[in-house]
C-alpha positions in Angstrom: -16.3 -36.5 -21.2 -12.3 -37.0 -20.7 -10.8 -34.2 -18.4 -7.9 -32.4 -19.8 -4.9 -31.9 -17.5 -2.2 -29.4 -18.7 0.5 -31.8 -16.4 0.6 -35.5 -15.3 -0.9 -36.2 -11.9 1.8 -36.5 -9.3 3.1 -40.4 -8.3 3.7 -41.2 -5.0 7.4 -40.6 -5.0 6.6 -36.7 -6.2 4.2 -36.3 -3.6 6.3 -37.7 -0.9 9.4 -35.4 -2.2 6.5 -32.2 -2.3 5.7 -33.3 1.1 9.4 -32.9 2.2 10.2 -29.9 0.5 7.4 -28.6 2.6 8.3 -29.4 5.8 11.5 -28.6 5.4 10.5 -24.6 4.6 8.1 -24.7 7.6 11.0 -25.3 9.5 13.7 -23.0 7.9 10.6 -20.2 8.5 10.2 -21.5 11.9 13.7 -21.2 12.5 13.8 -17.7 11.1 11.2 -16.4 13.3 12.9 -18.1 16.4 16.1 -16.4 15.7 14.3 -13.0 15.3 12.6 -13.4 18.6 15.6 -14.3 20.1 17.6 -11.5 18.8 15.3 -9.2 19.9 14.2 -10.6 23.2 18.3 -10.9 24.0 19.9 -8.2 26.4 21.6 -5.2 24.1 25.7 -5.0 24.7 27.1 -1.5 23.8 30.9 -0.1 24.6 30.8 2.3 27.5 33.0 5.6 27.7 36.2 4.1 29.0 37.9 1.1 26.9 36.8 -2.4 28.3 33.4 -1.1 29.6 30.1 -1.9 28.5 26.7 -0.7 28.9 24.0 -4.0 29.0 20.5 -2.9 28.5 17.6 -5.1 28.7 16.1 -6.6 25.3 13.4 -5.5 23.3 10.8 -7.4 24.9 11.5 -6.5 28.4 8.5 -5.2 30.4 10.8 -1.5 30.7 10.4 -1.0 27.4 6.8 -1.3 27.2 5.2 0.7 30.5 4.7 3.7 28.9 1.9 2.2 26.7 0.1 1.0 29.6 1.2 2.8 33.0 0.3 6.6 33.9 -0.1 8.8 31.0 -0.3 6.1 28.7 -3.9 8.3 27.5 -2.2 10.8 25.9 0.5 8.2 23.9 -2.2 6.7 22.3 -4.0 9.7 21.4 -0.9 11.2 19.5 -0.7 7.5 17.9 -4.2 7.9 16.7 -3.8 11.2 15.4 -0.9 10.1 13.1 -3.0 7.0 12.6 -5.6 10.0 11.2 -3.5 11.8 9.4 -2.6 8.3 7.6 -5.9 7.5 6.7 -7.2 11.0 5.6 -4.8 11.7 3.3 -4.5 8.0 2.3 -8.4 8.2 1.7 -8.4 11.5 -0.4 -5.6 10.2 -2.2 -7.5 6.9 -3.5 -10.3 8.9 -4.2 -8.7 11.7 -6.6 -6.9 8.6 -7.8 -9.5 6.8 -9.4 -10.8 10.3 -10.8 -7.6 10.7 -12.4 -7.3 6.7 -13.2 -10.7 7.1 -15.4 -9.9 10.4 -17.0 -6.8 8.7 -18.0 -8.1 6.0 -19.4 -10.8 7.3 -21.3 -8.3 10.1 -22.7 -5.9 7.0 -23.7 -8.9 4.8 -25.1 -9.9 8.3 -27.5 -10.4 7.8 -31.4 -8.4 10.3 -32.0 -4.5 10.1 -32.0 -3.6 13.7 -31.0 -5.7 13.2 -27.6 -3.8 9.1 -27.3 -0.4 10.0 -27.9 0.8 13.2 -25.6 -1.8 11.4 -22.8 0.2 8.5 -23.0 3.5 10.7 -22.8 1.5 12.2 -19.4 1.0 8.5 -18.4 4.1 7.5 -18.4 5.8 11.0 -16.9 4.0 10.5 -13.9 4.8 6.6 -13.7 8.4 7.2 -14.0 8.4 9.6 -11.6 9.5 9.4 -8.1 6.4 9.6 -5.3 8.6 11.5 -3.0 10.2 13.7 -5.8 6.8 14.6 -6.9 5.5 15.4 -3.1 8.9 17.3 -3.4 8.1 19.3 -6.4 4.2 20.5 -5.0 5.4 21.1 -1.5 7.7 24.1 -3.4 5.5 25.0 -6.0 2.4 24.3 -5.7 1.9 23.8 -2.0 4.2 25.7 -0.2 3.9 25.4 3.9 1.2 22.5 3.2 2.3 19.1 3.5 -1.0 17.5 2.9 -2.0 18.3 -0.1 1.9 17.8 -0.9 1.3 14.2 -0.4 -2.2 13.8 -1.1 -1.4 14.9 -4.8 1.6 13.2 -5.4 0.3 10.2 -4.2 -2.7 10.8 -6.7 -0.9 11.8 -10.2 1.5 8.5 -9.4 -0.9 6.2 -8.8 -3.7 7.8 -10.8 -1.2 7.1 -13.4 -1.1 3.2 -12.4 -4.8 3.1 -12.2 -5.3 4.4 -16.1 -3.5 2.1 -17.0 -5.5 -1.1 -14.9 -8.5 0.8 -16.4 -7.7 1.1 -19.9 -6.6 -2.8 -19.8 -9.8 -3.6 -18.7 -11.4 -1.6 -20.9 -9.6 -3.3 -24.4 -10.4 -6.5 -22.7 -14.1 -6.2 -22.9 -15.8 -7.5 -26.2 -16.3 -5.4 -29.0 -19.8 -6.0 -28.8 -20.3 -4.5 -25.6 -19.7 -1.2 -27.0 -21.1 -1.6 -29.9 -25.0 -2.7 -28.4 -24.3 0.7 -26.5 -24.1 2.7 -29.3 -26.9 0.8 -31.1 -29.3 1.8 -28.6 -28.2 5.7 -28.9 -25.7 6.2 -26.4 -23.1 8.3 -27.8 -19.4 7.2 -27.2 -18.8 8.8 -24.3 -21.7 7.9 -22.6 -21.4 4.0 -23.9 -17.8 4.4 -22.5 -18.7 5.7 -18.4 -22.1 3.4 -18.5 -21.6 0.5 -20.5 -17.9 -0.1 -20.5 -16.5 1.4 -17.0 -18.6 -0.7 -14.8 -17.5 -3.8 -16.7 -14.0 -2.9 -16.8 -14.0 -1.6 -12.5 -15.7 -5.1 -11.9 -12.5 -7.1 -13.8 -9.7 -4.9 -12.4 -11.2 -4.6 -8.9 -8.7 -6.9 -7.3 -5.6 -5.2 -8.6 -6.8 -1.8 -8.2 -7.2 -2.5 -4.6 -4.0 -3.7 -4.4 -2.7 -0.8 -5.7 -4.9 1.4 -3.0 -2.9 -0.8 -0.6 0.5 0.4 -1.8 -1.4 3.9 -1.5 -2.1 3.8 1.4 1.7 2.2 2.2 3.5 5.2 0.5 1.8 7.9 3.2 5.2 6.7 4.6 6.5 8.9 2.6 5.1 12.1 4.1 7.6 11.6 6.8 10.5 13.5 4.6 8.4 16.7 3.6 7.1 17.3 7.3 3.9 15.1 7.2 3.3 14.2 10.7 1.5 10.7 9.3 2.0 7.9 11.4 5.6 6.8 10.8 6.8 10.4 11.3 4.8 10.8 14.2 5.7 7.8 16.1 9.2 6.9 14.7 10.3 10.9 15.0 8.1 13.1 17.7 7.5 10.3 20.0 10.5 8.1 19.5 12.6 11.3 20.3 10.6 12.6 23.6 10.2 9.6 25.3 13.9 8.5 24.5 15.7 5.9 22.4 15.4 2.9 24.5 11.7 2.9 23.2 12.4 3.8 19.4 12.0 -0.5 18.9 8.7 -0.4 20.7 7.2 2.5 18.6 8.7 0.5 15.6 6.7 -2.7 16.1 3.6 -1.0 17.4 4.0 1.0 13.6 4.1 -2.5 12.3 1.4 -3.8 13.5 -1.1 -0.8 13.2 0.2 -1.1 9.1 -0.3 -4.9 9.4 -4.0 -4.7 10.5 -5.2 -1.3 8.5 -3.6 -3.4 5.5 -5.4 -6.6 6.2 -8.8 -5.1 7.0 -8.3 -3.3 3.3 -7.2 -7.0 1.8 -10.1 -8.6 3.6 -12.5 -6.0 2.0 -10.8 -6.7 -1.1 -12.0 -10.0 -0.8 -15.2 -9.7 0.3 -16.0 -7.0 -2.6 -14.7 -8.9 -5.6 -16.8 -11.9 -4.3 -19.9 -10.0 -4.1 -19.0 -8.1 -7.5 -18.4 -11.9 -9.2 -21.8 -13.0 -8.0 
C-alpha cells in the first residue's frame, strides 16, 4: 500500500537550508540569554544627590543580594514564602475545582433541547468570558465579599474560567457521535443521565489536555489577588517582603517568584502529560 504524504519529502538542499535556519536561532537564543545574564550579573550605576556623582551597587547576582535566603534568619523567609506559596495553591485549588462544577453545568445548560434554557446561558457564557478577572474579583470583593479576599479571588477566578471550561466541555460534547447518545437512551437512561454518564466521561477524556491548560492559566491568574489585598505569593514576596527587607533584594524575591511559578507550572504540565497518556490507553 502507497503512503500518502500531504508535502514532498525534503531534498538535500532544504534540509541543509532547515539545518541552518536552526542553528542560527540556537544562537540568536543563546545570545539572548547571554545578554540577560550579563545585564543582570553587571554592577547597577545610579545618579547620586549632587550632580556628577554616582551610586555603584553590586549586580543582581552578587552573593549580597542573596544572604538572606541562606544566612541567620533565613527560617523565617522561607516560611513567609511558603505561606504565600499556600495561599497560591489553596485558592488556585478551590478555584479549579468550583471551575469544572461550573464548566459542566454550563455545558449541559448550553447542550439543553430547549432554546429558552440555550440562548440566555449562552448570553451568561459569554458575560463572564468578556469579563475582566480582576474586575470581577473587584466586583465580589464589594458586594459579595466584602473584607474577604479569598473567596474574592477564588470566585472570580471560577465564573471566568468556568465560563472557558463550558465551553471546552460543550465542544467535546458535539464532537462525540450521535450514536453514543443515542445507545444511552436505548438502554433507559434518560437524557440527563445519558448526558453525566455516557457523554461527560467521553467528552473530559478528549478535552483533558486543554482543560489542563487552562487550570494552568488558573492557577497563573492567582497573581491577580495581589490588587484586592490577596497576600498570594506575588503580593507576598514582591510587596511585604520586598519592602521589609529593602529594595536592593526586590530582583532576588523576583526570580525566586519565577522560579517557584516555573516548577508549580511544570509539575501541573508534567501531570498533564502523564494523565492524558494514561486516559488514551
Amino acid at each position: 500500500m502507497t503512503n500518502l504524504v500531504l508535502f514532498d519529502a525534503p531534498g538535500p538542499k532544504a534540509k541543509r537550508l532547515s539545518l541552518i535556519l536552526n542553528i542560527l536561532a540556537l544562537v540568536a537564543v543563546a545570545a539572548g540569554i547571554a545578554w540577560i545574564i550579563y545585564t543582570l550579573a553587571a554592577p547597577r550605576v545610579y545618579p547620586g544627590a549632587n550632580p556628577g556623582e554616582e551610586i555603584v551597587q553590586p549586580g543582581y547576582f552578587d552573593p549580597s543580594r542573596w544572604h538572606i535566603f541562606f544566612g541567620e534568619g533565613s527560617g523565617e523567609l522561607w516560611g513567609a514564602i511558603g505561606q504565600g506559596v499556600w495561599a497560591t495553591l489553596s485558592a488556585a485549588g478551590v478555584a479549579a475545582i468550583l471551575a469544572l462544577l461550573i464548566g459542566m453545568v454550563f455545558a449541559l445548560l448550553s447542550n439543553a433541547p430547549s432554546r429558552w434554557v440555550r440562548i440566555p446561558t449562552t448570553v451568561v457564557l459569554e458575560f463572564f468570558r468578556g469579563m475582566p478577572v480582576l474586575l470581577m474579583m473587584f466586583f465580589l470583593l464589594i458586594v459579595i465579599f466584602p473584607g474577604a479576599p479569598f473567596w474574592a479571588v477564588v470566585g472570580g477566578l471560577a465564573l471566568y474560567n468556568g465560563a472557558i471550561i463550558g465551553e471546552i466541555l460543550r465542544a467535546g460534547l458535539k464532537a462525540l457521535p450521535r450514536g453514543q447518545r443515542e445507545a444511552g437512551l436505548t438502554i433507559g437512561l434518560t437524557s440527563l443521565s445519558t448526558r453525566i454518564l455516557i457523554e461527560f466521561p467521553q467528552a473530559f477524556k478528549q478535552m483533558t489536555p486543554i482543560i489542563v491548560a487552562q487550570l494552568v492559566v488558573l492557577l497563573k491568574d492567582t497573581s491577580l489577588g495581589y490588587i484586592v489585598s490577596y497576600p498570594e505569593l506575588v503580593r507576598k514576596t514582591m510587596n511585604h517582603l520586598a519592602t521589609y527587607y529593602g529594595t536592593d533584594y526586590r530582583m532576588s524575591f523576583f526570580l525566586v517568584t519565577l522560579v517557584i511559578y516555573l516548577a508549580i507550572n511544570m509539575l501541573v504540565s508534567t501531570f498533564a502529560r502523564y494523565l492524558s497518556k494514561r486516559m488514551t490507553k
